[in-house]
C-alpha positions in Angstrom: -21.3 -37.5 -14.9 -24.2 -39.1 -16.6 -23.8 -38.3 -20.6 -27.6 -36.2 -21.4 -29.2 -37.1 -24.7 -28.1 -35.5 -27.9 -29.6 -31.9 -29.5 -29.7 -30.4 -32.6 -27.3 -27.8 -33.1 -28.5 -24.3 -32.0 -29.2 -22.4 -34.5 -29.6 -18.0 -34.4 -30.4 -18.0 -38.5 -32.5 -15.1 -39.1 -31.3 -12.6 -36.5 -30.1 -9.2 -37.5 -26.8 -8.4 -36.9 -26.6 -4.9 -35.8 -25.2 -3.9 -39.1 -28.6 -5.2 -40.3 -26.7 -8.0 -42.2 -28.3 -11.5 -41.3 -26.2 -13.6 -38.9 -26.2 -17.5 -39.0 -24.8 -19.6 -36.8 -24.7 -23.4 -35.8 -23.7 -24.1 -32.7 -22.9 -27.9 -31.1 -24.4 -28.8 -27.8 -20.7 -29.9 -26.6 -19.3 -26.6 -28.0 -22.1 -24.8 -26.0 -21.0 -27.2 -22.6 -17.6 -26.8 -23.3 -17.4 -23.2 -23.7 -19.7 -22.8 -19.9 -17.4 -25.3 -18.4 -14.5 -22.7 -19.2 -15.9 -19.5 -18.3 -17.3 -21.2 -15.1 -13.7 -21.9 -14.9 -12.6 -18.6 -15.0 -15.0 -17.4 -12.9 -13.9 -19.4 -10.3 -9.9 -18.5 -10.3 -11.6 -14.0 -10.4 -14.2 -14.7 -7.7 -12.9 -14.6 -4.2 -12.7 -17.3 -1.9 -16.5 -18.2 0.2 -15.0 -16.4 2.6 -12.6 -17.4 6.0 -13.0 -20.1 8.0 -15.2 -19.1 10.5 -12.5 -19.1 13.5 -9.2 -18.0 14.0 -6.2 -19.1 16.4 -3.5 -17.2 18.1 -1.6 -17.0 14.3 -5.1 -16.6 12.3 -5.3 -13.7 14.7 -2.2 -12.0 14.1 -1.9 -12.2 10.8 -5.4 -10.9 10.5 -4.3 -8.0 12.6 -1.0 -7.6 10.9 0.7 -7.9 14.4 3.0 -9.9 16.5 1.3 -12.6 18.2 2.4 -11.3 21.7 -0.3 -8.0 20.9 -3.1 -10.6 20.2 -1.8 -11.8 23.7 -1.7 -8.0 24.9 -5.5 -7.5 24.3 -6.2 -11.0 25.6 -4.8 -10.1 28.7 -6.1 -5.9 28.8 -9.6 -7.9 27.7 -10.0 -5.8 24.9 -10.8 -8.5 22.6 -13.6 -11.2 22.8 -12.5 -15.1 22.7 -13.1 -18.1 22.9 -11.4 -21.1 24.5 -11.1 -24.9 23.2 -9.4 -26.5 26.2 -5.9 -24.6 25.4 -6.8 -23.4 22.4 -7.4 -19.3 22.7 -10.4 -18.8 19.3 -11.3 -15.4 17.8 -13.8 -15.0 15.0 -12.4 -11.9 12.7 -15.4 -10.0 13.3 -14.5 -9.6 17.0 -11.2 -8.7 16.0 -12.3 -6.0 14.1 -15.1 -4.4 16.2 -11.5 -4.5 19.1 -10.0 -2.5 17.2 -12.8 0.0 15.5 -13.6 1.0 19.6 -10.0 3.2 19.5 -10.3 4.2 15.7 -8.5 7.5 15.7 -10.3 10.5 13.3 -7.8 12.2 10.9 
């Protein structure tokens, strides 16, 4: 990381505090800096993940299902599920998955 030229403190002198007492307050550019590194910090550990990878095998599939993988197998074979195949490889995309399963969504 290239090192960026020095500022002057920042300075809030002169704004009203909502008390209506004045509020002063000299801040240092590497306090400022160090202060967004941390909350972009924290940020990052609350925010979820950029998402799932964009396929799924066999396992992604069942555990995305929250099933053995013989089901996934089960609608493979009843054709109840779109996939994709990578030489032996059986690929689902979790959106498929999903829409499989909405078809026989049962109204309470």
């Amino acid at each position: 990381m290239t090192a960026r030229p020095a500022r002057p403190p920042r300075s809030f002198e002169g704004r009203e505090h909502t008390n209506g007492s004045a509020l002063s307050l000299a801040v240092s550019e590497a306090l400022v800096e160090a202060v967004a590194e941390r909350v972009a910090d924290l940020l990052a550990e609350r925010l979820p993940a950029q998402g799932p990878a964009p396929w799924l095998d066999v396992d992604g599939a069942a555990e995305h299902l929250s099933c053995p993988k013989s089901r996934v197998y089960e609608l493979i074979a009843a054709k109840r599920v779109r996939h994709f195949r990578d030489g032996r490889r059986v690929l689902f995309k979790a959106e498929d998955l999903d829409a499989a399963l909405s078809v026989r969504e049962v109204e309470t």
